[in-house]
DSSP file (Angstrom, degrees, kcal/mol; ACC not computed):
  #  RESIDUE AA STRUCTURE BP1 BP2  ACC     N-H-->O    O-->H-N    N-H-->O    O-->H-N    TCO  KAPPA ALPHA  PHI   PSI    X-CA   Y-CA   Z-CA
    1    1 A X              0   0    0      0, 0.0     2,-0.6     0, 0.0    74,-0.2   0.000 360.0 360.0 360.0 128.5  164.0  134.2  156.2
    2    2 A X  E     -a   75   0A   0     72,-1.1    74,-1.0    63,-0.0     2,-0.4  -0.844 360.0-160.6-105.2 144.8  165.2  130.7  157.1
    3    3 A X  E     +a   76   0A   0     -2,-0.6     2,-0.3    72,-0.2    74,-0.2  -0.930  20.6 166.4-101.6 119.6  168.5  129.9  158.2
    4    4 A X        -     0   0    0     72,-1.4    75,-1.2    -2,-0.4     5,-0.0  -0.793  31.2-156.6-161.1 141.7  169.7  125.8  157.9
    5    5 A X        +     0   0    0     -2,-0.3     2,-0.1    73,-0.3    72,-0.1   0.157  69.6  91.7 -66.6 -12.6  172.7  124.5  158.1
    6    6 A X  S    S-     0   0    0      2,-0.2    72,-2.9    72,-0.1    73,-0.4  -0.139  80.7-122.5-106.0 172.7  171.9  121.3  156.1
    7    7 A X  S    S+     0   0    0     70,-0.2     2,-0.3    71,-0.1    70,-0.1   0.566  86.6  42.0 -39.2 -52.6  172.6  121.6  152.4
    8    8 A X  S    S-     0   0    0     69,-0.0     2,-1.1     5,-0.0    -2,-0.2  -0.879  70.5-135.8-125.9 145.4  169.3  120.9  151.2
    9    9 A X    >   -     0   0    0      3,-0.5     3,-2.3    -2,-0.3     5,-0.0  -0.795  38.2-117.4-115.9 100.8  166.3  121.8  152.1
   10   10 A X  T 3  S+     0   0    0     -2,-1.1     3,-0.1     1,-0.2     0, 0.0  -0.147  92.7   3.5 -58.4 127.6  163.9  118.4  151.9
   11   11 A X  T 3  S+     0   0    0      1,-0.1     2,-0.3     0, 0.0    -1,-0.2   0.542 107.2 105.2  73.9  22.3  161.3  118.6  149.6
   12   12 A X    <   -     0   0    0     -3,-2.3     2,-0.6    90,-0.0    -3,-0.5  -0.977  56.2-142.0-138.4 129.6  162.0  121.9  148.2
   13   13 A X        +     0   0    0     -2,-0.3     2,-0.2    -5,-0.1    -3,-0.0  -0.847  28.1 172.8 -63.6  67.1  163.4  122.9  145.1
   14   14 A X        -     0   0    0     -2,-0.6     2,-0.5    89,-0.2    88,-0.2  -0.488  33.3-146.6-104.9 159.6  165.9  125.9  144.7
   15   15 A X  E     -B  101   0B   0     86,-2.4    86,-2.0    -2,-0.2     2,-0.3  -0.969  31.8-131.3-121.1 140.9  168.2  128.0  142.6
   16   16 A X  E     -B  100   0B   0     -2,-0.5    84,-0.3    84,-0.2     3,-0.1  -0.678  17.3-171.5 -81.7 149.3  171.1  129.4  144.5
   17   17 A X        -     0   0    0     82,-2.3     2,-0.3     1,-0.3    83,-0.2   0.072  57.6 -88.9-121.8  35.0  171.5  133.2  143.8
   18   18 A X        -     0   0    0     81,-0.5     2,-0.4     2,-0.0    81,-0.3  -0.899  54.0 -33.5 118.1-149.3  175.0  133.1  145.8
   19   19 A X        -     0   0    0     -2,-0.3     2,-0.4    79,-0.3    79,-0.2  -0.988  45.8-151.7-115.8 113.6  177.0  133.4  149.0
   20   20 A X  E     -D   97   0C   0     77,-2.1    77,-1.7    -2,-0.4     2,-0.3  -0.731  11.3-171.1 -54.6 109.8  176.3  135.5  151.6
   21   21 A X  E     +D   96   0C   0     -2,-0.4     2,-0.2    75,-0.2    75,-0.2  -0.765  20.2 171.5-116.6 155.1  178.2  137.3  154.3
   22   22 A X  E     +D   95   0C   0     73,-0.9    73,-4.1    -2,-0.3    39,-0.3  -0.743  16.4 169.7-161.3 142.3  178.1  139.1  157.1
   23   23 A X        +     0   0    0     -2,-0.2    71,-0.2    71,-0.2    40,-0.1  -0.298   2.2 173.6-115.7-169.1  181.4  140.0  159.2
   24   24 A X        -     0   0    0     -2,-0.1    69,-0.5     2,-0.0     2,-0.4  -0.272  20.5-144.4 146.1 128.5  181.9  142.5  162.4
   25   25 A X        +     0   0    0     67,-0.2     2,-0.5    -2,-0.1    67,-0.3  -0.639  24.2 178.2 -95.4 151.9  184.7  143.0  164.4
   26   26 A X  E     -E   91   0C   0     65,-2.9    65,-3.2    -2,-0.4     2,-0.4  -0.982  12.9-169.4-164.4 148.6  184.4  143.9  168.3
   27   27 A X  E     -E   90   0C   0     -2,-0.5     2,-0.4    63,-0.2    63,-0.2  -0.922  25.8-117.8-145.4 134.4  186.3  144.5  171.3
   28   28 A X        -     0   0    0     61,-0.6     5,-0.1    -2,-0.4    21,-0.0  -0.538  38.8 -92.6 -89.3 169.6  185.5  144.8  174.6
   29   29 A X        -     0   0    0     -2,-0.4     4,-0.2     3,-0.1     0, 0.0   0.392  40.3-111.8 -45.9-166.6  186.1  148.3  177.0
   30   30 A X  S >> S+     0   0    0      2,-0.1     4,-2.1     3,-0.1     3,-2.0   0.791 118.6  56.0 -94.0 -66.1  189.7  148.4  179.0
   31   31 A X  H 3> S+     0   0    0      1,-0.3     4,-1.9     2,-0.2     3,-0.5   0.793 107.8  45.5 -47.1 -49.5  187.6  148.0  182.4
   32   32 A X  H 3> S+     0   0    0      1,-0.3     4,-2.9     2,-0.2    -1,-0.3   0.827 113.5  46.8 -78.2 -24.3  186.0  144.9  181.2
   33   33 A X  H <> S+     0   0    0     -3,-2.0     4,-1.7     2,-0.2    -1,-0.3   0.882 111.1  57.3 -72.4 -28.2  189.7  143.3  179.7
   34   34 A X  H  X S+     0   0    0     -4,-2.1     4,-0.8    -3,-0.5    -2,-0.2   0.983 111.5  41.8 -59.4 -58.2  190.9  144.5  183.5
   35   35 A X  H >X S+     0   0    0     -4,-1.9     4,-1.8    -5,-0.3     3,-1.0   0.899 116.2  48.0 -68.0 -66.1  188.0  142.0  184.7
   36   36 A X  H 3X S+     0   0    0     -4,-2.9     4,-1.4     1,-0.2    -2,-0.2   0.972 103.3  60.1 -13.4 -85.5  188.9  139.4  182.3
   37   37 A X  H 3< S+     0   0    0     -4,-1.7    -2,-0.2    -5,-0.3    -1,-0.2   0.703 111.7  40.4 -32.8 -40.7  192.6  139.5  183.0
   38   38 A X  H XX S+     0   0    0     -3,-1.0     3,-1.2    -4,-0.8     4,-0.9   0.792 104.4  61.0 -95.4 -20.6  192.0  138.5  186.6
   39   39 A X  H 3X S+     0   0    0     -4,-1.8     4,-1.9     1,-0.2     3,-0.3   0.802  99.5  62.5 -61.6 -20.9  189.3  136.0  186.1
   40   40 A X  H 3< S+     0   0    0     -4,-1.4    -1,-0.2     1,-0.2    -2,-0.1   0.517  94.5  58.1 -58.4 -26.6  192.0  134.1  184.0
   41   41 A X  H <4 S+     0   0    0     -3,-1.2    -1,-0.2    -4,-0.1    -2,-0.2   0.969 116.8  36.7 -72.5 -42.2  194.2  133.8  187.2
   42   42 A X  H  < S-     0   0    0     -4,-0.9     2,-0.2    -3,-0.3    -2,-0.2   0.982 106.4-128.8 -80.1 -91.8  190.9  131.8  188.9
   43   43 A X     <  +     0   0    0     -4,-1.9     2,-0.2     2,-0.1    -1,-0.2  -0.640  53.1 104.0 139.2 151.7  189.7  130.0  186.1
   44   44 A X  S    S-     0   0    0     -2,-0.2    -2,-0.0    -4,-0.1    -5,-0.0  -0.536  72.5 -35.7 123.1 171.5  185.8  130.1  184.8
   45   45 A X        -     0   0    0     -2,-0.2     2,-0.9     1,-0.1     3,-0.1  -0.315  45.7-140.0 -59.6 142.7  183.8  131.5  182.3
   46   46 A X    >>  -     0   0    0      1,-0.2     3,-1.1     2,-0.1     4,-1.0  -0.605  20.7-171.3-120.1  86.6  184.7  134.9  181.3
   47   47 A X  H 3> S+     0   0    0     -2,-0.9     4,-1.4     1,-0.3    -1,-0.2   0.704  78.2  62.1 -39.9 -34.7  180.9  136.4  180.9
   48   48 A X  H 3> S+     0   0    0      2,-0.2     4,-2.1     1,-0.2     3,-0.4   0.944 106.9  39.1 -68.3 -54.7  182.0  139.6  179.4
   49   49 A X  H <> S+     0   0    0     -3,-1.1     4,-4.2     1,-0.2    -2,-0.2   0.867 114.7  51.8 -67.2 -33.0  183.5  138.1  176.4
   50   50 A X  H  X S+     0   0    0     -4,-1.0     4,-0.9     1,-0.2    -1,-0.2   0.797 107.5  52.9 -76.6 -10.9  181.0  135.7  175.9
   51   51 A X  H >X S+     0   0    0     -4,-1.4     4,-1.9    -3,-0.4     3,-0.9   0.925 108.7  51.9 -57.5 -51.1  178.5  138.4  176.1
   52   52 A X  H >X S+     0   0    0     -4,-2.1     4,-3.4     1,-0.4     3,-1.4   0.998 110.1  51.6 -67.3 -54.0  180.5  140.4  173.3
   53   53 A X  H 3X S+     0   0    0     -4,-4.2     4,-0.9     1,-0.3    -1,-0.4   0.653 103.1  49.8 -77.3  15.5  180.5  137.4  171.1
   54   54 A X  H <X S+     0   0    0     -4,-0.9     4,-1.2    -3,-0.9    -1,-0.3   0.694 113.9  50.1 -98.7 -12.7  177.2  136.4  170.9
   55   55 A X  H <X S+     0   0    0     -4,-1.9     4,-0.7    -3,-1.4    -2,-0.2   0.781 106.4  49.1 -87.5 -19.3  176.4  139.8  170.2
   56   56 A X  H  X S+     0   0    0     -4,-3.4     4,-1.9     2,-0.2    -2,-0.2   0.723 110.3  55.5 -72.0 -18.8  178.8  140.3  167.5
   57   57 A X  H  < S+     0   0    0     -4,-0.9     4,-0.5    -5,-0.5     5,-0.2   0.951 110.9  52.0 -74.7 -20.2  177.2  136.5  165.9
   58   58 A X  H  X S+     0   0    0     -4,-1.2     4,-1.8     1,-0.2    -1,-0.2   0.840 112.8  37.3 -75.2 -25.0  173.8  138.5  166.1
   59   59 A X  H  X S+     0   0    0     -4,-0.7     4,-1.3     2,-0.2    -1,-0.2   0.777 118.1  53.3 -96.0 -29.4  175.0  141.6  164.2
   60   60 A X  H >< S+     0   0    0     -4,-1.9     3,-3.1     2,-0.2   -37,-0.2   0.633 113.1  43.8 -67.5-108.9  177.1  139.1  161.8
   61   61 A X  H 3> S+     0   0    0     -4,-0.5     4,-1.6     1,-0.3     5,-0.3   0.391 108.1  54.5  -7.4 -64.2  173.9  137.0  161.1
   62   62 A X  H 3X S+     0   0    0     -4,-1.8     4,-1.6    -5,-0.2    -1,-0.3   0.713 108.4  55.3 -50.8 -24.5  171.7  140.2  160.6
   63   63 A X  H <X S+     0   0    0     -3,-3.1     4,-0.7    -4,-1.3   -41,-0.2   0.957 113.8  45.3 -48.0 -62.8  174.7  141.2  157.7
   64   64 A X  H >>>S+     0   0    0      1,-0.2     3,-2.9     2,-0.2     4,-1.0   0.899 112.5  42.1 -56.8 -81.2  173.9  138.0  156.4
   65   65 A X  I >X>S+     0   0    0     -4,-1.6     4,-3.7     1,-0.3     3,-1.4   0.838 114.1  51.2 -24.8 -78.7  170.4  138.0  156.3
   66   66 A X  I 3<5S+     0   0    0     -4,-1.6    -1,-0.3    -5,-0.3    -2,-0.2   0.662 108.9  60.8 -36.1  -7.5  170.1  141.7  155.1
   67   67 A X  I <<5S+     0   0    0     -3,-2.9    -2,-0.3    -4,-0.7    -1,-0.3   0.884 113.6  30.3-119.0 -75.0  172.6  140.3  152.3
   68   68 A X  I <X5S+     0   0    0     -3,-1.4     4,-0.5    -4,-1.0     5,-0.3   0.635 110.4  62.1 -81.3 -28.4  170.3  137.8  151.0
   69   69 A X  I ><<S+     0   0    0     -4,-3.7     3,-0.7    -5,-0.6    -2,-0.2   0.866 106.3  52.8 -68.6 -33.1  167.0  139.6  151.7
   70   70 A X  T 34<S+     0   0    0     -5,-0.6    -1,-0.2     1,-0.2    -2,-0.2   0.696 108.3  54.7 -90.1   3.0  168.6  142.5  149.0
   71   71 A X  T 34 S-     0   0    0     -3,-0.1    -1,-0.2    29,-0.0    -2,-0.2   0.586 125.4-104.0 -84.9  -4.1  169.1  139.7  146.7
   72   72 A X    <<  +     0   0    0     -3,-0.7     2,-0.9    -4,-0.5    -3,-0.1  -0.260  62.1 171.3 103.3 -52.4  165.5  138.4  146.7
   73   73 A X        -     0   0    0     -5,-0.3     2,-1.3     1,-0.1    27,-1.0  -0.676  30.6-174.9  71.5 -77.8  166.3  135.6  148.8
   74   74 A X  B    S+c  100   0B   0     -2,-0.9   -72,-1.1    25,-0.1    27,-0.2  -0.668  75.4   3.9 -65.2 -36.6  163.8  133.2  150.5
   75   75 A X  E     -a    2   0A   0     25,-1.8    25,-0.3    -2,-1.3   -72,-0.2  -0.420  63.2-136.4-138.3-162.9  166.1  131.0  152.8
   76   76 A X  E     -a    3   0A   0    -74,-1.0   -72,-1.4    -2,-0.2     3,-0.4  -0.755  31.3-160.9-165.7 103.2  169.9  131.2  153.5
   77   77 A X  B     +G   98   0D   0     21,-2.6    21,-2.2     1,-0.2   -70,-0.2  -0.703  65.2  24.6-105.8 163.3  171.7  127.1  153.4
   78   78 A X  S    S-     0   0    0    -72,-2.9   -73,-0.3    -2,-0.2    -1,-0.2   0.733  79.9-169.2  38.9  47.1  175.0  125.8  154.9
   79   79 A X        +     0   0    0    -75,-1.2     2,-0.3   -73,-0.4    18,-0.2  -0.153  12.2 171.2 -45.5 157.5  175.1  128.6  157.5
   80   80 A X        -     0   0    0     16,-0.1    16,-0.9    -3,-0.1     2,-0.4  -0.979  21.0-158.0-157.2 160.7  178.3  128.4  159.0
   81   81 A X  E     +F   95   0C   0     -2,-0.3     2,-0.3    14,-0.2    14,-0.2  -0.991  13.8 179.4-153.8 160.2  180.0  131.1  161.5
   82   82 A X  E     -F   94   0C   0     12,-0.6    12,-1.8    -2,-0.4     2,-0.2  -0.894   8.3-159.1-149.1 164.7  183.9  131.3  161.9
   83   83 A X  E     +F   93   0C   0     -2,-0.3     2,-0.3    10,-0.2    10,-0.2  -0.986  11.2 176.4-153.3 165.1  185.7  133.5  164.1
   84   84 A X  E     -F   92   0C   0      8,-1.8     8,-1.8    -2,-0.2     2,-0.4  -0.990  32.1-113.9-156.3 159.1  189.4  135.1  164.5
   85   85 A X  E     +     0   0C   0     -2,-0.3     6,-0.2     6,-0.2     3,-0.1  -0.948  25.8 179.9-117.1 139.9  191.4  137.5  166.5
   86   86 A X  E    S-     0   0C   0     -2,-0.4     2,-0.3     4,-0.4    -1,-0.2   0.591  73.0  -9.9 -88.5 -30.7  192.6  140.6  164.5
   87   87 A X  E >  S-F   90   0C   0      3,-0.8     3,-1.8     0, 0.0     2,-0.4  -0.979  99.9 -64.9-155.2 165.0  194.5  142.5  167.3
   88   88 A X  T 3  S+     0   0    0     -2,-0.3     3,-0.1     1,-0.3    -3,-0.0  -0.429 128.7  12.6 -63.4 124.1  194.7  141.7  171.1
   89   89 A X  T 3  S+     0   0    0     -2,-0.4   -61,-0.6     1,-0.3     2,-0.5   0.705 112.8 105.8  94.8  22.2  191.6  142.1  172.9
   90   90 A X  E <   -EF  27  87C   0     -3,-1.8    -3,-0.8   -63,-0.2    -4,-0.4  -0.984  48.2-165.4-171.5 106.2  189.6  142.3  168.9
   91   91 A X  E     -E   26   0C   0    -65,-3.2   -65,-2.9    -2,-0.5     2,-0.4  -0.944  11.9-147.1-109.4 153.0  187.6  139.5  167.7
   92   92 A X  E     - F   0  84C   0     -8,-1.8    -8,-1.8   -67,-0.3     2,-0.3  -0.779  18.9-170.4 -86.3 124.2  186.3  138.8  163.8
   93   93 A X  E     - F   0  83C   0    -69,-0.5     2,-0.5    -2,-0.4   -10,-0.2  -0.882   2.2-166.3-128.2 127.3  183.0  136.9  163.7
   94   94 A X  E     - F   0  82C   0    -12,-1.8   -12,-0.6    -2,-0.3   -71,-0.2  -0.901  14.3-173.1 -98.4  95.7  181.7  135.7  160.4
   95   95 A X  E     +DF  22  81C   0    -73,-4.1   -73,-0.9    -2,-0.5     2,-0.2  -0.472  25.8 154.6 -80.1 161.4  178.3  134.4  159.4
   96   96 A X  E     +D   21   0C   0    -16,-0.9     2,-0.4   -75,-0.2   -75,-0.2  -0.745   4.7 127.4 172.4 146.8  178.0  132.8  155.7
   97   97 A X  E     -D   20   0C   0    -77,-1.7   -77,-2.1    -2,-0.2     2,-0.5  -1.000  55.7 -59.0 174.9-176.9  176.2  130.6  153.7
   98   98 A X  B     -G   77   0D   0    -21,-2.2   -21,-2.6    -2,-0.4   -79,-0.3  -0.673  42.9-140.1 -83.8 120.3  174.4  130.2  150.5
   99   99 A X        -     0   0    0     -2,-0.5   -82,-2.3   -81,-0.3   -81,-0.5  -0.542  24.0-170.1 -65.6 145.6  171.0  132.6  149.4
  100  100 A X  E     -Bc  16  74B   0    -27,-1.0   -25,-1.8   -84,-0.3     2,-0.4  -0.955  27.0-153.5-136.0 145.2  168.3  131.1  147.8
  101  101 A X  E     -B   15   0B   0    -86,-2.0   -86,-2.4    -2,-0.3   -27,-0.1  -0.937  33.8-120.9-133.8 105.0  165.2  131.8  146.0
  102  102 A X              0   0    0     -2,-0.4   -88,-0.1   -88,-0.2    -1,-0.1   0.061 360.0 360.0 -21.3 145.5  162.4  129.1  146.0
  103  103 A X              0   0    0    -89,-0.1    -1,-0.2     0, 0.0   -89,-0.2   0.355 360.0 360.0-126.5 360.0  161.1  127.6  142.7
């Protein structure tokens, strides 16, 4: 499965068979917001949260993918990823973009 961001795919020809999602919501442990919470007094990177999301964009993206692979699929265009907080400590990450089938 290919993943692009572009619109178009130069020099290839496609029909779109739809939009494609895949979401997943995640939170990290109480020890690790405890750990957070003081690294915010310092200042820096807070490794634990970035840990969480890049593993919630992997599990969103694998929605997607699975998502267009049960449509037939060949590629996946205008990937996009968005994110949101649902509750304190509780992030949304969203993959999406368009499926497509080669012609």
């Amino acid at each position: 499965m290919k993943l692009v961001t572009i619109e178009n795919i130069p020099g290839k020809d496609f029909e779109p068979l739809g939009i494609v999602k895949g979401t997943v919501v995640q939170s990290k442990n109480i020890g690790r917001d405890f750990m957070a919470a003081l690294k915010t007094v310092v200042g820096g990177e807070i490794a634990g949260y970035t840990e969480m999301l890049n593993e919630a964009r992997q599990i969103a993206t694998k929605r997607m993918v699975d998502e267009a692979t049960a449509l037939g699929a060949d590629a996946i265009i205008g990937v996009k990823y968005g994110s949101s907080a649902v509750m304190q400590n509780a992030a949304e990450i969203m993959a999406y973009g368009t499926a497509v089938k080669f012609k």
